[in-house]
N, C-alpha and C positions, 0 to 999 in steps of 0.2 A: 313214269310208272304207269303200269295200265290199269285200267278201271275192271277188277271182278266185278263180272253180273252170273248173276242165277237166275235160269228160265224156269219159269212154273208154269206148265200143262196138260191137262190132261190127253192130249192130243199127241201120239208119239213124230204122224208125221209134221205138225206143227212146230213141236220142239223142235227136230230137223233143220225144218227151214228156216226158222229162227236164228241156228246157229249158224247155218250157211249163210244168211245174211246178212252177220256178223261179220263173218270170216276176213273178209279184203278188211275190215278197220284194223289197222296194226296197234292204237292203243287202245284196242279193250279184249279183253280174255274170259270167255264164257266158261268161270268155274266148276260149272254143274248145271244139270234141269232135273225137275221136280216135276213129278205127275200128280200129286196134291199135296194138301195142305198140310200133313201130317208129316210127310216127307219133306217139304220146304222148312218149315220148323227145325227140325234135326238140321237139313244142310246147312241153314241159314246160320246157327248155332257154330257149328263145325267149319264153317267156310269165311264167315265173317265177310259176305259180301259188300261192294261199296255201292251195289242198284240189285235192285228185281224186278226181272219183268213177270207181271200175275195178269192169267187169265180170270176173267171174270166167273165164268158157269167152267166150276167142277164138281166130281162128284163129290159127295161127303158136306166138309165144311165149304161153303162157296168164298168165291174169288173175296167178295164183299164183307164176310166176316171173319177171314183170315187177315185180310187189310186194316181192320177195326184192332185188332188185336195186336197186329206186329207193329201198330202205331201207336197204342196204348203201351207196350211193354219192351218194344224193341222197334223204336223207330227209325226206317231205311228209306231211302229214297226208290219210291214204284213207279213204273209205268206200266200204265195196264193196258193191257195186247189182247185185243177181243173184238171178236163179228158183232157183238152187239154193239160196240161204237161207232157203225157206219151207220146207224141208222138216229143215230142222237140217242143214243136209249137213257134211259133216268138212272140206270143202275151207274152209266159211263161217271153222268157226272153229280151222283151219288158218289162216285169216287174219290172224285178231286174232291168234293169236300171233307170226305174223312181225311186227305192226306194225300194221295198219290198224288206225283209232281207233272206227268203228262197220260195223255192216253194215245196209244197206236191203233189206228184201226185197220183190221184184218183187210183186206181188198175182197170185194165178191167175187164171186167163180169158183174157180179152180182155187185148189189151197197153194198150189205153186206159183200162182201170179203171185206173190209177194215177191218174190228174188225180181222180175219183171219190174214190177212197179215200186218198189221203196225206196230205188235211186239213194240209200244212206240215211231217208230219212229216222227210220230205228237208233241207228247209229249215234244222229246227230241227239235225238230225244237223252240219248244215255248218257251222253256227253254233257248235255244241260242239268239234267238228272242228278248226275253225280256232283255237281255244282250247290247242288242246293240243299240249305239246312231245313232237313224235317225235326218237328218238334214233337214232343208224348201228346198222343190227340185231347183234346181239353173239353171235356163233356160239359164243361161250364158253359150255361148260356148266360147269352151278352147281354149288356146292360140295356136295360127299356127305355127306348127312344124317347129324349126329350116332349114336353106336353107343346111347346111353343114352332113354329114354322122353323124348317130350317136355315141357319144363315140370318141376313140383316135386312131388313123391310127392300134394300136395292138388290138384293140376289136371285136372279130372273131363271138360270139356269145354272145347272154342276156339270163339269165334265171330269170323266174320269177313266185314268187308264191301267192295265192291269196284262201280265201276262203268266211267267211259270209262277205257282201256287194262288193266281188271281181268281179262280171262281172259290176256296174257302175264304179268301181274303173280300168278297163283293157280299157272300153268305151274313156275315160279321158285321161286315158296314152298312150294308141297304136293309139288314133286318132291323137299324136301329133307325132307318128311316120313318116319319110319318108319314099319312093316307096323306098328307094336301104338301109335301115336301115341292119343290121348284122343280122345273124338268130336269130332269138327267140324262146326259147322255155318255155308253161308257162303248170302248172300246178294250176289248176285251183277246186279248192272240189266243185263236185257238182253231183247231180243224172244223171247218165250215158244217161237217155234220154233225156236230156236238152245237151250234151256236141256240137251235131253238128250241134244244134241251134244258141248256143251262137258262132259256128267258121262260120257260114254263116251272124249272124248279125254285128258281127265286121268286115268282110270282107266289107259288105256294106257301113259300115264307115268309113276303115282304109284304109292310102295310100298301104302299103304292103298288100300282098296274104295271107287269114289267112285263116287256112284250118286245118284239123284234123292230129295229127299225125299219121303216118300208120309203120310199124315194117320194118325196113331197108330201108327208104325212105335217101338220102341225103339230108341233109341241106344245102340250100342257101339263099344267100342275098338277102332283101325283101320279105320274107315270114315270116309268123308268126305259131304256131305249137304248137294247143292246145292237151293239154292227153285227149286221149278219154277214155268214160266208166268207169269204177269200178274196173274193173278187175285185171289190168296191171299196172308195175310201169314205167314212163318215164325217158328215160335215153339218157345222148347224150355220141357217143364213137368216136372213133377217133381222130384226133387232127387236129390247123390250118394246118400242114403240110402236114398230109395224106389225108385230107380230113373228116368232121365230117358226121356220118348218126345217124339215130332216133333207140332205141333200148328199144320196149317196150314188159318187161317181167313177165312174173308171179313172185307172191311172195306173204307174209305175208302183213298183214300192219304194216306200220311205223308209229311211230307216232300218228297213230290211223287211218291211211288212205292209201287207195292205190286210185288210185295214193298219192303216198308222195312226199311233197314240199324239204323234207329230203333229199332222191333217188337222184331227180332231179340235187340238188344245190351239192351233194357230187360226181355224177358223171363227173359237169361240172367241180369241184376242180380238181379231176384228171385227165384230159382229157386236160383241157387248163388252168390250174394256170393262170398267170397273163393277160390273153387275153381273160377275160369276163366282166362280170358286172351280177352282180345278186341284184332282188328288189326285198322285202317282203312288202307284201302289205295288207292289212286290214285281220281280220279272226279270228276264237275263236282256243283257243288253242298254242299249242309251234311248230307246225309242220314246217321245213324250219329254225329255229332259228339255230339248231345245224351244216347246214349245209351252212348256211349262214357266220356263222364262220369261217368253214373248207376254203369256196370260199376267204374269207378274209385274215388267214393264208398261204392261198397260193398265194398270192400278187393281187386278184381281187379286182376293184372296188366294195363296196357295199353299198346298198342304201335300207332304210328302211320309209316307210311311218308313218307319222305323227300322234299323238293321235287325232288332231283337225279335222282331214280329214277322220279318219279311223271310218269306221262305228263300228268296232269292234276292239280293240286295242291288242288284245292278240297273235297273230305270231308275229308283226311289233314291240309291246313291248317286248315278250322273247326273239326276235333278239338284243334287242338295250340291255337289261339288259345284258346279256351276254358278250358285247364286238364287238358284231359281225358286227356291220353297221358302216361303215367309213361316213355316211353321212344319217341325218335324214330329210324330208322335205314331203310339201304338196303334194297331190296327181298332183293338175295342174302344179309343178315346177318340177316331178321328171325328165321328156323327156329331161329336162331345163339343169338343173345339170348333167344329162349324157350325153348329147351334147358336152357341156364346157364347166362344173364346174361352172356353175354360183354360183356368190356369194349368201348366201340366210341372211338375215338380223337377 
């Protein structure tokens, strides 16, 4: 069966190419485009799409609160298709955290270099897209970060990994972080220009320093340490005794990815066995399951998010099938449970 998508923008020759870019994927079928939000509304209505792609800046109601609202009242899985996500902008990933499950970024130039450069990647976003359960956006804010350190007097550093619906799913968990919490370091899938978006917008949310990780930077308490870019895999070395720094190196992908949630969780196994905590958190695919293991085998904490919670249940699930998660729970109890050990019902 093919995947209805509805394009929304206000750009006629953007729509276009939108659909041309579609066109070679044999299962998905572009039911409609929408030049705003008033229009997408009716189609969406009338068409019962299974994806939407929404431009960010249109006239009228903007990309960002038409998003607010079809996630409040009719929630669909989005990917938002916009020039301003080449440049990291905050609206991008102002996005994902209202809901929208990827972002495409526009290519600069010519509005025709997308057929040139997207090589399927739209295709593939809609495909993952359409995979994943969005829920009614939940204006409830999350529970106030325990008063006590997070974790247990041995817990030196958190790793932690995340992919489709992982920057709401990091919003949730690191705001209930405290200012003096253990180092953290997350790995995070997502297009290299959004990466120092998303570490400047949860700084603004989060009691700890969250900032990009840089190549031989030391880790400390109260800072948070997202992978940056595409390029490089994130790795922590050192140990609590010597002292831990950030060691982000070239390589293959793992997994399917560089950065790898793999990389990550296997360098903190051997680095500090029993004096982590590592949490797999929503995202398509197995990446971080194997290594999530490894953290466990070597006496870590480990914590795996919930199908109910998880926009996308497939890292957080090939963790828990495996063996790998000493502890399974919702995204607003995970802070909860590594605190201390809350009982979960």
């Amino acid at each position: 069966m093919s995947i209805r998508v509805l394009i929304v923008d206000d750009s006629p020759t953007m729509r276009a190419l939108l659909v041309e870019a579609l066109r070679p994927a044999a299962d998905i079928q572009v039911v409609g485009t929408a030049v705003d939000a008033r229009e997408a509304r009716s189609m969406i209505k009338a068409l019962n799409p299974d994806v939407v792609t929404l431009d960010i800046e249109m006239p009228g109601m903007s990309g960002l609160e038409f998003l607010e609202k079809l996630m409040t009242l009719r929630p669909t899985p989005v990917v938002i298709v916009s020039g301003l996500a080449e440049s990291g902008s905050a609206m991008t990933v102002r996005a994902l955290e209202i809901g929208a499950v990827e972002c495409y970024a526009k290519p600069s130039g010519a509005a025709g270099n997308i057929l040139v450069s997207d090589q399927g990647r739209l295709a593939e976003m809609i495909r993952n897209a359409a995979q994943a359960k969005v829920q009614a956006h939940d204006r409830a804010r999350p529970a106030p970060a325990p008063r006590q350190t997070l974790g247990s007097a041995q817990t030196r550093l958190i790793a932690i990994g995340a992919s489709t619906g992982g920057v709401e799913a990091l919003h949730v968990l690191l705001s209930q972080f405290p200012a003096d919490c253990p180092p953290t370091m997350v790995v995070q899938h997502i297009n290299g220009a959004f990466a120092e978006a998303v570490a400047r917008r949860l700084d603004s949310v989060c009691a700890p320093k969250v900032m990009i990780a840089e190549p031989d930077l030391p880790v400390r308490a109260g800072h948070v340490y997202i992978a940056p870019g595409t390029e490089r895999h994130l790795e922590v070395r050192g140990s609590s005794n010597s002292g831990m720094y950030v060691r982000a190196r070239p390589g293959p992908k793992v997994s399917g990815h560089r950065p790898s949630v793999d990389v990550l969780f296997h360098s903190v196994a051997e680095n500090l066995g029993a004096d982590a905590i590592g949490i797999q958190l929503t995202g398509m695919g197995n990446d971080g399951a194997h290594g999530l293991l490894a953290m466990a085998e070597s006496g870590a904490m480990t914590i795996a998010q919930d199908e109910a919670t998880s926009v996308v249940f497939g890292m957080p699930g090939a963790a828990i099938a495996l063996g790998a998660a000493s502890v399974v729970a919702p995204i607003h109890r995970i802070a909860q449970v590594a605190f201390g050990g809350v009982a979960l019902c």
